[in-house]
Structure formats: structure tokens, C-alpha cells
C-alpha positions, 0 to 999 in steps of 0.5 A, a space after each residue: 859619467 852619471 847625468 842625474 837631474 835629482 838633486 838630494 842631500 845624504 846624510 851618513 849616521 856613524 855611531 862610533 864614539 870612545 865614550 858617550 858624553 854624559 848629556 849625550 841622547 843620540 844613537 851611539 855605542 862605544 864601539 870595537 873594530 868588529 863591531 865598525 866592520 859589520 856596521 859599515 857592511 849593512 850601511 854599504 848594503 843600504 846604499 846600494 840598495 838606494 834608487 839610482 838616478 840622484 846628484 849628491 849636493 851636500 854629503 854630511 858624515 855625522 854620528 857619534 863621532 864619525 872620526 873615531 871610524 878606521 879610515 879604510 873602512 871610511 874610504 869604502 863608505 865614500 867609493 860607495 857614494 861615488 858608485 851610487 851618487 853623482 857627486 857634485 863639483 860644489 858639493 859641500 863634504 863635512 866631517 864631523 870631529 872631536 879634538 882628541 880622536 883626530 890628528 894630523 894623519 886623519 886630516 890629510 886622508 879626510 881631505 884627499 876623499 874630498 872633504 872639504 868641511 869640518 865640524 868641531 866638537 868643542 862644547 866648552 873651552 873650560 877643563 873642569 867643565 868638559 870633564 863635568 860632562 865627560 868630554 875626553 879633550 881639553 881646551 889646549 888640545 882643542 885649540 891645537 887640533 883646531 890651529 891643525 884642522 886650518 891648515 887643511 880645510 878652510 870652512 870649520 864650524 865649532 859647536 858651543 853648548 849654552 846652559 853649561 857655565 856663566 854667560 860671559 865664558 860663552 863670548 869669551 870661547 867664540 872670541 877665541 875660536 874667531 881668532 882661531 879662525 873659524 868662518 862658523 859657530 853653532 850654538 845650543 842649549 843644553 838639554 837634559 834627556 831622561 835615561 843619560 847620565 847628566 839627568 841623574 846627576 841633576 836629579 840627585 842635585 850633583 849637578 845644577 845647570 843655567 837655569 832658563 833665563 841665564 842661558 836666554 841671556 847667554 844666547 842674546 850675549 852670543 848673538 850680539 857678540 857674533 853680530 859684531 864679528 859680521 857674523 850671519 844668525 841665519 838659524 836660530 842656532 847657527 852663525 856664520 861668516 858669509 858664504 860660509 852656512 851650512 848647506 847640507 842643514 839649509 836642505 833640511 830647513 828649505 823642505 827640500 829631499 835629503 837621504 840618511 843612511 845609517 841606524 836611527 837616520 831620517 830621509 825625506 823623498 818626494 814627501 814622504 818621511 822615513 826613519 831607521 830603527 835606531 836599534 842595532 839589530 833592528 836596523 840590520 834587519 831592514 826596518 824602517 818606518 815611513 809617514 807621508 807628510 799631509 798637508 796640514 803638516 807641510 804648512 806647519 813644518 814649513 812655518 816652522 822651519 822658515 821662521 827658525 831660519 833666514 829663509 823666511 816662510 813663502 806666503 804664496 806657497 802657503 796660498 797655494 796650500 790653502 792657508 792664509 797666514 794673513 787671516 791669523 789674527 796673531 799674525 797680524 799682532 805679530 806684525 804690528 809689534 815688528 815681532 814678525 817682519 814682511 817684505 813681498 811674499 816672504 814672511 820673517 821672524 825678528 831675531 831679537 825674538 828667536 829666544 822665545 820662537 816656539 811660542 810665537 811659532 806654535 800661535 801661527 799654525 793653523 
């Protein structure tokens, strides 16, 4: 029985997809069995090698699609973690999914190596659009694999993509997955990445996306719809029923340690930020590169993240710092307008403004 006093939150990067979406920028390959076995042989390494001592309180299996992967080969990711990590007794275990590579077989293994959390790929709940933009499911199987996943977990999260089609058909899909029973609804806006293949499409106009203010309008239909529903914005893009939030993502946003395994992953350990290779070859050498966090970086990282989400930025950890927020002068503007609400020593963002944070964000740093 370990005793571990560290608590972190791990991350396993598992880059396997059948074939990439077309707006897809992150580090992912279709992928072959040979291709799986040596990859799950480096990311076992990586593992072990891993200081020893921690207590895992959230582990998040992302990609990719991490249910594309053989589930022996899953099976000895999870005896590596159990090996290296004290697994916490409430430790939030979530898979990621997409509708066409998951059935019941898989759900029920998933389950019994104690996932205890799925995260649906839906995007869209239009056949023409998820062929648009190359997704391999539909909506009826979506909606069945998902009327499938409730059987076995109780927390699922389904992701939306905004910008894809009229505003409407966005709160019409959450009122579906709602009544599917989903406790959470992540929500993002469509970006066209250079170098994917929806951004030649838009280039040679094949494709014309939301412009700016229709997805802004999509987004606050979304909100207010979901508001009604009793579910909690407590990030920019991510709505829950209570008790039902992301914990692995709130480690993330509350600036607290958090470890990734895998090609192109990130950790952040006692202050200092490490990033793998994202390439293949590269990452199965070892390399890795590292920043350590200044202070001038904190203060703006956790102005940042505080201000996306419900936990607010922490006036007198800033204080402690050496920043007076109080000596912004748009600070001050920000309040008065109620853009920015403060109660004690916690600072706010007003979510009727969270379509436009960036702006209000970048005018607080220092």
C-alpha cells in the first residue's frame, strides 16, 4: 500500500485515430497494431521512469482517440499507473470516445479497469455536417452508443463544435443530449488550423464556416439554454450539472501539478513546464523540452485561468506575488461597469462577457 502525500493529476496522450477529422490540428496518425505496440512500449518506459512518491486524483486518457486503442494494450497502461501512482479512492478516471470506435465489449472492459468517466466525440448531431468534416459516425449511431455508454457510466460529457452550422441546431443537439442524459456539455468554437485539410477547403471557399459574430451568438444561445437546464458555465466552454465538472481540467485551471505521458503532452511539476516532441521519433528518443514559470508569467497564467473559469483570480495570492490588481486602472473600469465582479479576495469575470475574455484579459496583465 503506497502512502503518498503529492497529489498530481496524469494525462496519457494516445494518438491513434481510424482517420483524422479534417479540422483536426493535434498529434495523431492513423494508426496500425505494430504501430500501437511499439508506442505503448515508450509510453510504459516513460512511466516508469516517473519520480516515484505521487497520489494520482485525476487520470485522463486523451488522444486521438484513445478507443481506437487494443484493450490488452490498455489494460497494461492502467497496471503501469497502478505500479507507479497511488490511485485515489475518488479518483476521476475519463476515457475519451468516438461513437463509431466504441461498443458494448469496450464499455464494459473500460469499466472494470475503473474508468468511471467518458467523454463523447459528437461535435454535431447533422449527417451532412459530420461528413463535411470528416467524422466516420452518424447521428443515430451517436445517439445510440450514447443511450449505450449510460448504461455503464453515470458521468458522460459530449463535446459540441460551434461555428459548424446555424445557431439554433446548436441548443436544439444539447437539448437532445440532455435528454439522453448527459450531466456535462463542453462547447468550442471551430478553428481553422494551417496545414489541415478544412483550412484548404476554406481557402479554395468549398467551405464557408459561422462567420465571428453568428458563432458569438451561437455560444450565448448555448449559455442561456444550458443556464435553464441547471447547468453550471464554470469554464468559458464547459457546462455541467453539479458535481458533475471536470476535475482533471479544473487541475489544470487551479495551477496545481499535473503530469503527461505520451508524444506531444505537457506537465507542470513544482513550477516548471515540460512539453514532449510531438514527433514520433523524436518523442521515442526522449526528448523533452522545459520552461521554468517566472513570476511575471504566474501572475499572468493565473489571471488567465482564473478569469476563464469559476474559481476566480485570488487577490491576495497576487499581493503575495507583487501585483496589485487594484492598481489597474482598467481593473477599476472593469468593475464599475460589473464587467468584473469582486466578492472578498476573489475576483470574477461576469459571464455575460466570456465571449469576449481575451480582450478584457490581456488589459489586466501587468
Amino acid at each position: 500500500m503506497k502512502n503518498s502525500d503529492k497529489e498530481i493529476s496524469v494525462y496519457i496522450h494516445l494518438p491513434f485515430c481510424e482517420r483524422k477529422c479534417l479540422y483536426c490540428a493535434f498529434t495523431s496518425f492513423v494508426s496500425s497494431e505494430d504501430m500501437q505496440k511499439e508506442y505503448i512500449k515508450h509510453l510504459l518506459k516513460e512511466i516508469e521512469k516517473f519520480e516515484n512518491g505521487y497520489k494520482a486524483k485525476t487520470i485522463y486518457f486523451g488522444g486521438g482517440t484513445p478507443s481506437v486503442l487494443r484493450l490488452d494494450l490498455l489494460e497494461k497502461i492502467f497496471d503501469a499507473l497502478k505500479t507507479k501512482f497511488e490511485i485515489a479512492t475518488d479518483a476521476e478516471i475519463t476515457m475519451e470516445v468516438n461513437p463509431n470506435s466504441v461498443g458494448e465489449e469496450k464499455f464494459k472492459f473500460y469499466k472494470k479497469l475503473g474508468v468511471n468517466r467518458l467523454s463523447i466525440g459528437i461535435q454535431s448531431l447533422n449527417n451532412k455536417t459530420l461528413k463535411k468534416i470528416g467524422r466516420l459516425h452518424t447521428k443515430e449511431e451517436a445517439l445510440n452508443k450514447l443511450k449505450l455508454a449510460k448504461r455503464y457510466f453515470d458521468n458522460v460529457s459530449c463535446d459540441l463544435i460551434l461555428g459548424l452550422e446555424k445557431e439554433k441546431n446548436v441548443v436544439k443537439y444539447a437539448k437532445k443530449l440532455i435528454k439522453f442524459g448527459v450531466k456535462h456539455i463542453s462547447c468550442y468554437m471551430l478553428e481553422v488550423h494551417e496545414n489541415t485539410p478544412l483550412f484548404n477547403l476554406v481557402e479554395s471557399k468549398k467551405y464557408r464556416p459561422l462567420d465571428d459574430e453568428a458563432v458569438a451568438k451561437s455560444y450565448e444561445k448555448l449559455r442561456k439554454f444550458l443556464k435553464k437546464q441547471h447547468f453550471n458555465q464554470y469554464e468559458i466552454s464547459n457546462f455541467s450539472l453539479p458535481n458533475f465538472e471536470s476535475k482533471h481540467n479544473l487541475a489544470y485551471w487551479s495551477y496545481d501539478d499535473y503530469v503527461g505521458f505520451g508524444v506531444s503532452s505537457h506537465s507542470f511539476i513544482h513550477g516548471v513546464r515540460y512539453e514532449n516532441s510531438s514527433v514520433l521519433n523524436d518523442y521515442y528518443e526522449g526528448k523533452t523540452y522545459s520552461e521554468t514559470i517566472t513570476n511575471d508569467k504566474e501572475i499572468e497564467e493565473r489571471i488567465l485561468l482564473g478569469l476563464r473559469c469559476k474559481n476566480g483570480v485570488d487577490l491576495e495570492k497576487l499581493k503575495k506575488m507583487g501585483y496589485f490588481l487594484e492598481k489597474n486602472e482598467f481593473f477599476m473600469q472593469f468593475l464599475e461597469k460589473n464587467i468584473l465582479k469582486k466578492e472578498n479576495d476573489k475576483v470574477y469575470l461576469n459571464p455575460n462577457y466570456y465571449a469576449v475574455s481575451d480582450f478584457i484579459i490581456e488589459h489586466l496583465f501587468p
